[in-house]
N, CA, C and O atoms as a GROMACS GRO file, in nm:
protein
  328
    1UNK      N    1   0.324   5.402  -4.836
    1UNK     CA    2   0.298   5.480  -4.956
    1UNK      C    3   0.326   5.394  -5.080
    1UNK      O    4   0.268   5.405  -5.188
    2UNK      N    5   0.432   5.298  -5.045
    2UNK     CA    6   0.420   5.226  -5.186
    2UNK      C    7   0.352   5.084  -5.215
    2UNK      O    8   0.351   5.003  -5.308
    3UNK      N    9   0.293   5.096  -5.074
    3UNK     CA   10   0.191   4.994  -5.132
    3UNK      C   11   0.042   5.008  -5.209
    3UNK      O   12  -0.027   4.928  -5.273
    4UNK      N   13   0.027   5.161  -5.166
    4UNK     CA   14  -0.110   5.200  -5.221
    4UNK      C   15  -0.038   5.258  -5.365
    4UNK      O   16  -0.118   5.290  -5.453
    5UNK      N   17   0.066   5.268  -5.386
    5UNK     CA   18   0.072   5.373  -5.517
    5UNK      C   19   0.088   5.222  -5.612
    5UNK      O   20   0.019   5.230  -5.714
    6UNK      N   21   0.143   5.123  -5.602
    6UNK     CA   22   0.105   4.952  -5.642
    6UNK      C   23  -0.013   4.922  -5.658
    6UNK      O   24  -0.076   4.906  -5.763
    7UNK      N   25  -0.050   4.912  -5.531
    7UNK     CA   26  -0.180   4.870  -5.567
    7UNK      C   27  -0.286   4.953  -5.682
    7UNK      O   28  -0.370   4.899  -5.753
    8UNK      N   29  -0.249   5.124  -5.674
    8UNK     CA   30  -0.347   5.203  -5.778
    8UNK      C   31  -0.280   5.150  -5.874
    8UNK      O   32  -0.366   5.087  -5.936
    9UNK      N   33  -0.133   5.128  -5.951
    9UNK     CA   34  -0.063   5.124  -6.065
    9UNK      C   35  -0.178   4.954  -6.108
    9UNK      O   36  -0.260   4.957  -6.200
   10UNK      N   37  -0.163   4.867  -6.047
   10UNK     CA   38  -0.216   4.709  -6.043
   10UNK      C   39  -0.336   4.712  -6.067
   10UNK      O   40  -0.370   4.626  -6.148
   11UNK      N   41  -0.451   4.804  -6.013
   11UNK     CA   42  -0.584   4.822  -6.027
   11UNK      C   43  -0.618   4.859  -6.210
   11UNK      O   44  -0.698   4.817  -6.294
   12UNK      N   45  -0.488   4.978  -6.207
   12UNK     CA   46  -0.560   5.036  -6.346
   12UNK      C   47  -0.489   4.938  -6.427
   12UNK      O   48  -0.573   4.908  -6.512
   13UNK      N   49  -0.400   4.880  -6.448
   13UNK     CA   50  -0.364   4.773  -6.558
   13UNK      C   51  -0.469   4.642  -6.612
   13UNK      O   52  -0.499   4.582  -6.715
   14UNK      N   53  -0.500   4.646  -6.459
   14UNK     CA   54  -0.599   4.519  -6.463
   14UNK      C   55  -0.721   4.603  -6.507
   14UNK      O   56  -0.785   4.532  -6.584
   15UNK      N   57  -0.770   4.701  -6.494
   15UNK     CA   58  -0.900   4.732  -6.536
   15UNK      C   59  -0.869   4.846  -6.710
   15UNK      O   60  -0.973   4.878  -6.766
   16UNK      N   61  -0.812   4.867  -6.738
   16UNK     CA   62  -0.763   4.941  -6.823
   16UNK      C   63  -0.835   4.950  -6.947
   16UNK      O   64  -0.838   5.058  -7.006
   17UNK      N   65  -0.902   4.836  -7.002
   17UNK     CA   66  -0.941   4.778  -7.077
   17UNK      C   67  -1.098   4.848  -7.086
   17UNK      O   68  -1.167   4.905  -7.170
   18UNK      N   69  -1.107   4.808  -6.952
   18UNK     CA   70  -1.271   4.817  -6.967
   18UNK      C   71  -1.332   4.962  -6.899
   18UNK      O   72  -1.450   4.990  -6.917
   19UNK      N   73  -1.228   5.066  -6.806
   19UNK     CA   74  -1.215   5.189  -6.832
   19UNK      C   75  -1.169   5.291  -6.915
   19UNK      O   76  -1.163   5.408  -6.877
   20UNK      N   77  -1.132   5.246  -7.041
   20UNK     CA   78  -1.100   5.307  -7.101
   20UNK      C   79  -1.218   5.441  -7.201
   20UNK      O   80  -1.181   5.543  -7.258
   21UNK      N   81  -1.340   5.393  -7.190
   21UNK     CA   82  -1.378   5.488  -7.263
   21UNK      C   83  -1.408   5.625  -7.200
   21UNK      O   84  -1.463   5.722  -7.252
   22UNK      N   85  -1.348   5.605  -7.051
   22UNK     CA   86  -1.392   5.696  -6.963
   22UNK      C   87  -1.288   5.767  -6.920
   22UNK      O   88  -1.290   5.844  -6.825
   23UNK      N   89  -1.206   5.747  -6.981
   23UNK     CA   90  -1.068   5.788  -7.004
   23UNK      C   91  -0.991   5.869  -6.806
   23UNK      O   92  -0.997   5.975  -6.743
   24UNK      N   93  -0.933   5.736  -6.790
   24UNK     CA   94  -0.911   5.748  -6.610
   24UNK      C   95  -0.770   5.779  -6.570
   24UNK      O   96  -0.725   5.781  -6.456
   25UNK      N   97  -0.697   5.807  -6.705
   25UNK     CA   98  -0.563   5.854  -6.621
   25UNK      C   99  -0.505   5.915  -6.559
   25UNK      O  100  -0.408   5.879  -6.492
   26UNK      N  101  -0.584   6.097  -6.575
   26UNK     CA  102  -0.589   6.202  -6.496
   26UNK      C  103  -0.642   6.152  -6.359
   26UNK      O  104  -0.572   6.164  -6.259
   27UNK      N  105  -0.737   6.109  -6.356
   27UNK     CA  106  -0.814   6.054  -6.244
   27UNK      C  107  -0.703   5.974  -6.117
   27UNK      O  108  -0.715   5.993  -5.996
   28UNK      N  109  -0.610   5.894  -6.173
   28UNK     CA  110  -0.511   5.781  -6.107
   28UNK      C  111  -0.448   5.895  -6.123
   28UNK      O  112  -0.444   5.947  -6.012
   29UNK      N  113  -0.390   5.973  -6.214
   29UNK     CA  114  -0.274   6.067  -6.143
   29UNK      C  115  -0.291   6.157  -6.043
   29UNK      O  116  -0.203   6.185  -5.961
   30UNK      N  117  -0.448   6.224  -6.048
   30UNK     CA  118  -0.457   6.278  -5.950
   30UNK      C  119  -0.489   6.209  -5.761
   30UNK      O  120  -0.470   6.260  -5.651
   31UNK      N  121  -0.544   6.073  -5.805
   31UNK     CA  122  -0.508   5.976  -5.665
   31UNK      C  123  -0.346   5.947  -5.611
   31UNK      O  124  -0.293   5.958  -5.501
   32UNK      N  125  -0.288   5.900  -5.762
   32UNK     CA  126  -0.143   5.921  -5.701
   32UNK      C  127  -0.069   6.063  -5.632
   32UNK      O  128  -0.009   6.052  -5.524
   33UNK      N  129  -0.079   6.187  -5.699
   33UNK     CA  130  -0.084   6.298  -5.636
   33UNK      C  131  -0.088   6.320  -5.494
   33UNK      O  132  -0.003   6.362  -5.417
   34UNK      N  133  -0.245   6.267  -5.473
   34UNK     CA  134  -0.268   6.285  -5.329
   34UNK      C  135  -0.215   6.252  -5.218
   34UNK      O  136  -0.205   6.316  -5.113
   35UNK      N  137  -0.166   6.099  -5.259
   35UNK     CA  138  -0.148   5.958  -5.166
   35UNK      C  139   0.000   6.011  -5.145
   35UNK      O  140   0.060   5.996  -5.039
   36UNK      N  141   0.068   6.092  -5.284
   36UNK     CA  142   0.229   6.141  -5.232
   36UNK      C  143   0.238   6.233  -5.159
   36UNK      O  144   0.313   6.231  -5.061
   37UNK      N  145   0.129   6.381  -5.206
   37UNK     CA  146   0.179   6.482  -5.126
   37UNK      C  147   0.100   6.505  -4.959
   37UNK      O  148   0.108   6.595  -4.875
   38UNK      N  149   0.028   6.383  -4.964
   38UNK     CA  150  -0.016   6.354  -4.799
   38UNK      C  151   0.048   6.284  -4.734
   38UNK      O  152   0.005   6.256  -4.622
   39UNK      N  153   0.176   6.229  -4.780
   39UNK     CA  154   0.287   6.117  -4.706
   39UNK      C  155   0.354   6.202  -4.613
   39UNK      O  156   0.373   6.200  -4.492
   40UNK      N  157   0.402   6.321  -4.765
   40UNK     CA  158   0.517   6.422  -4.727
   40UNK      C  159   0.433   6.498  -4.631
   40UNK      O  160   0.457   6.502  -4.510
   41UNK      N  161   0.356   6.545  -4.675
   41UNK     CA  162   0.304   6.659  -4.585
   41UNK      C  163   0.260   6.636  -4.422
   41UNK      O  164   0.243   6.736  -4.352
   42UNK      N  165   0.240   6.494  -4.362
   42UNK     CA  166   0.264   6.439  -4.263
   42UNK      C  167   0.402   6.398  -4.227
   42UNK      O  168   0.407   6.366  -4.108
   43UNK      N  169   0.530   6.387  -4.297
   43UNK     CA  170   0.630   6.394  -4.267
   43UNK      C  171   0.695   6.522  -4.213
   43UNK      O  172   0.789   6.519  -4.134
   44UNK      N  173   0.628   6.659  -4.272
   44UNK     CA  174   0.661   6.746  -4.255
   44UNK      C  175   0.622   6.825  -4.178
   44UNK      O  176   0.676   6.933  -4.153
   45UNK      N  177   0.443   6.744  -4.094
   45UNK     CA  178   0.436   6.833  -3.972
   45UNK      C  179   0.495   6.785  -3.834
   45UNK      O  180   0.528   6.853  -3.737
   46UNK      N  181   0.496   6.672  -3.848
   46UNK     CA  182   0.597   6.568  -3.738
   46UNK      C  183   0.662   6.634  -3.754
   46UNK      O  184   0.644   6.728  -3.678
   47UNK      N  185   0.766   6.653  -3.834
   47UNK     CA  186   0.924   6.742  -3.863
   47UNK      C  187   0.903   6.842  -3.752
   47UNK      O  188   0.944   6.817  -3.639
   48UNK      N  189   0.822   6.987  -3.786
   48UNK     CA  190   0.801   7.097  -3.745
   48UNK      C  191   0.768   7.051  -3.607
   48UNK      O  192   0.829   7.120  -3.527
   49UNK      N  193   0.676   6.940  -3.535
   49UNK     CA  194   0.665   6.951  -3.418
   49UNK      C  195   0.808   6.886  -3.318
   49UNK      O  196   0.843   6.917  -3.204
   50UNK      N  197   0.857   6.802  -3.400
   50UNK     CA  198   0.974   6.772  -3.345
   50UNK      C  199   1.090   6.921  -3.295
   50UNK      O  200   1.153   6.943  -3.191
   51UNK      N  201   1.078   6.993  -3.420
   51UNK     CA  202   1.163   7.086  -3.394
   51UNK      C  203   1.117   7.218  -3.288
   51UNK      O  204   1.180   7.314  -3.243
   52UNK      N  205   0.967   7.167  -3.274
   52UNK     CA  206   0.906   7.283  -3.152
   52UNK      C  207   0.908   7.380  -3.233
   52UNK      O  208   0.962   7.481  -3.188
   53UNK      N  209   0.846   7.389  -3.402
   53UNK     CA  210   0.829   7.532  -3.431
   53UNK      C  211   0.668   7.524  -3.454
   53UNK      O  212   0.611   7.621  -3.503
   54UNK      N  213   0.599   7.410  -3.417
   54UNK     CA  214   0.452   7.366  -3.431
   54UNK      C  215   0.447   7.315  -3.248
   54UNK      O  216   0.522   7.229  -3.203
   55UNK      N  217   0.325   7.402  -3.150
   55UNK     CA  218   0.288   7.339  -3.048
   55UNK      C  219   0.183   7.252  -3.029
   55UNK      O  220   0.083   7.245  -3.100
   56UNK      N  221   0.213   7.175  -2.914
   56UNK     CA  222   0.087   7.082  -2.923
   56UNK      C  223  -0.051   7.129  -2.890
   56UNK      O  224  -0.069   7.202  -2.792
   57UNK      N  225  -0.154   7.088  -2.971
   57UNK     CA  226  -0.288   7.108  -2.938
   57UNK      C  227  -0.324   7.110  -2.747
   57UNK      O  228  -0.313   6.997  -2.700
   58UNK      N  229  -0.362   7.217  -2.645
   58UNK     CA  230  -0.405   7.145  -2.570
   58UNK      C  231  -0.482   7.095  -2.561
   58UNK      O  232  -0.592   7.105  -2.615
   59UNK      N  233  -0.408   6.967  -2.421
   59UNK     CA  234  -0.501   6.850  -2.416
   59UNK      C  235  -0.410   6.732  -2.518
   59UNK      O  236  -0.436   6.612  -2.507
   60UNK      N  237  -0.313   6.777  -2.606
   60UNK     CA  238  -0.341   6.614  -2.686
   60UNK      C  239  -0.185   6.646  -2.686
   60UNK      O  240  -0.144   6.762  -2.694
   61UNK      N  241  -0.090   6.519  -2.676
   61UNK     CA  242   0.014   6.491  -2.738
   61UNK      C  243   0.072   6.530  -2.826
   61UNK      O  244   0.001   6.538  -2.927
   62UNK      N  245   0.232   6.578  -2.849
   62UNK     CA  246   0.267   6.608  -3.000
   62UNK      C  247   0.239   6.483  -3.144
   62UNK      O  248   0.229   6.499  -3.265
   63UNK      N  249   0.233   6.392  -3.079
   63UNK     CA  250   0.198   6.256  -3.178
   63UNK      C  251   0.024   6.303  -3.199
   63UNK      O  252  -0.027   6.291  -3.310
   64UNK      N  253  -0.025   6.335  -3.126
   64UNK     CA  254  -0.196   6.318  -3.169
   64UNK      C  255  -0.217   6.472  -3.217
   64UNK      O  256  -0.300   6.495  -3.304
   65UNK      N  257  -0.153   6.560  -3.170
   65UNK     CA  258  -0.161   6.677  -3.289
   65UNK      C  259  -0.131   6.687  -3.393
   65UNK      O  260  -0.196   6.767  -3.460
   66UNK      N  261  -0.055   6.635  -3.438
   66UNK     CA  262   0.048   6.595  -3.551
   66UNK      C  263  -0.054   6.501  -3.653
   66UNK      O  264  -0.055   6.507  -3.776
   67UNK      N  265  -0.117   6.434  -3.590
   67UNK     CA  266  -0.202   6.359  -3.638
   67UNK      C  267  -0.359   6.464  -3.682
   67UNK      O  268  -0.410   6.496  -3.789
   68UNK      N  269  -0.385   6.483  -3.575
   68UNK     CA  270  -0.548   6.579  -3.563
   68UNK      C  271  -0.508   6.692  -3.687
   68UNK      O  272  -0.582   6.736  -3.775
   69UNK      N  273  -0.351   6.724  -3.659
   69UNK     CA  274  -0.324   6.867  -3.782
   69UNK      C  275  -0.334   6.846  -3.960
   69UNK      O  276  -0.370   6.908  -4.060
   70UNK      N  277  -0.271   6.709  -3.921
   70UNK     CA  278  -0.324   6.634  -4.079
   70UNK      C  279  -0.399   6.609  -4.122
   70UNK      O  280  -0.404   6.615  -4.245
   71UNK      N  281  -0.508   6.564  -4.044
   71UNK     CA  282  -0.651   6.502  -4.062
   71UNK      C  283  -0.747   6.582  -4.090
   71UNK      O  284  -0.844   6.557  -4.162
   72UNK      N  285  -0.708   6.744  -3.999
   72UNK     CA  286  -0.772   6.836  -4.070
   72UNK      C  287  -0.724   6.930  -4.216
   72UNK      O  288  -0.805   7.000  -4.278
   73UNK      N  289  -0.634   6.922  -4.240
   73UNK     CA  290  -0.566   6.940  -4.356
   73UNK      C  291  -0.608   6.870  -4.452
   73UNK      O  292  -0.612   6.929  -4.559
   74UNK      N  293  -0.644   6.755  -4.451
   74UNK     CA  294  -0.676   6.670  -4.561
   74UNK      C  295  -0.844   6.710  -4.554
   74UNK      O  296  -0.890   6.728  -4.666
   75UNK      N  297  -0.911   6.722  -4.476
   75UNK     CA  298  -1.033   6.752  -4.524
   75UNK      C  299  -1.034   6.907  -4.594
   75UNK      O  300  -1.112   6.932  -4.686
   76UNK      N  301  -0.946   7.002  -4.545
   76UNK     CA  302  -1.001   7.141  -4.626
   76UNK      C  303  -0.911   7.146  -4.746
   76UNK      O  304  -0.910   7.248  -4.816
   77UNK      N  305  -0.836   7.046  -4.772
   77UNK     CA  306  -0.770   7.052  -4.908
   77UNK      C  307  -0.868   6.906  -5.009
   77UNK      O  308  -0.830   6.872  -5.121
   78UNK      N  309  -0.967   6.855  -4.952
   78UNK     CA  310  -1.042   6.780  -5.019
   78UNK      C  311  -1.144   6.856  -5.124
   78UNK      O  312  -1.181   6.844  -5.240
   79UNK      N  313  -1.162   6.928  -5.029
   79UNK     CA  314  -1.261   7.017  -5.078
   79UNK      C  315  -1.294   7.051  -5.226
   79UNK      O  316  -1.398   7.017  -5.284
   80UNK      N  317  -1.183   7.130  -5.284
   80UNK     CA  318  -1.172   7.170  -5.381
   80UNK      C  319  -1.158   7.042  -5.484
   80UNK      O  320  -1.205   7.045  -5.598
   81UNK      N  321  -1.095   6.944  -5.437
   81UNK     CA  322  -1.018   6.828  -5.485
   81UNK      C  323  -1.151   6.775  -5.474
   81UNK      O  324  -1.134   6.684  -5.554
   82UNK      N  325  -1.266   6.762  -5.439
   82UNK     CA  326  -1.424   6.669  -5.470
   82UNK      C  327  -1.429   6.719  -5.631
   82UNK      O  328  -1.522   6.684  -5.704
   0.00000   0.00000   0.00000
């Protein structure tokens, strides 16, 4: 997480100049936004499956549900966020 939230901070400094009339800071805050509360929010379904209050998908591992549960999370919270 803190290499992408660097690398966005590094991108817009270096381009700052020449995005500016397009005015991009909302834009990077709302990428930073994302990139944080999709860290946590995969921290926090691992959490729940660790604690067995989330079961595993059948067929798949608590690691690959945990995964599949995020992956679909991030697409129906994209949504709105396009």
């Amino acid at each position: 997480i803190f290499i992408s939230l660097y690398s966005l901070v590094v991108f817009y400094l270096a381009t700052k100049k020449y995005l500016a009339p397009f005015k991009p800071v909302i834009k990077f805050a709302m990428i930073k936004l994302i990139i944080f509360v999709t860290f946590w929010q995969g921290a926090l379904i691992a959490f729940l499956f660790f604690l067995q209050v989330l079961e595993p998908i059948k067929g798949l591992t608590k690691g690959a549900s945990s995964v599949f549960m995020q992956n679909f999370l991030i697409c129906i919270e994209a949504v709105p966020l396009a």
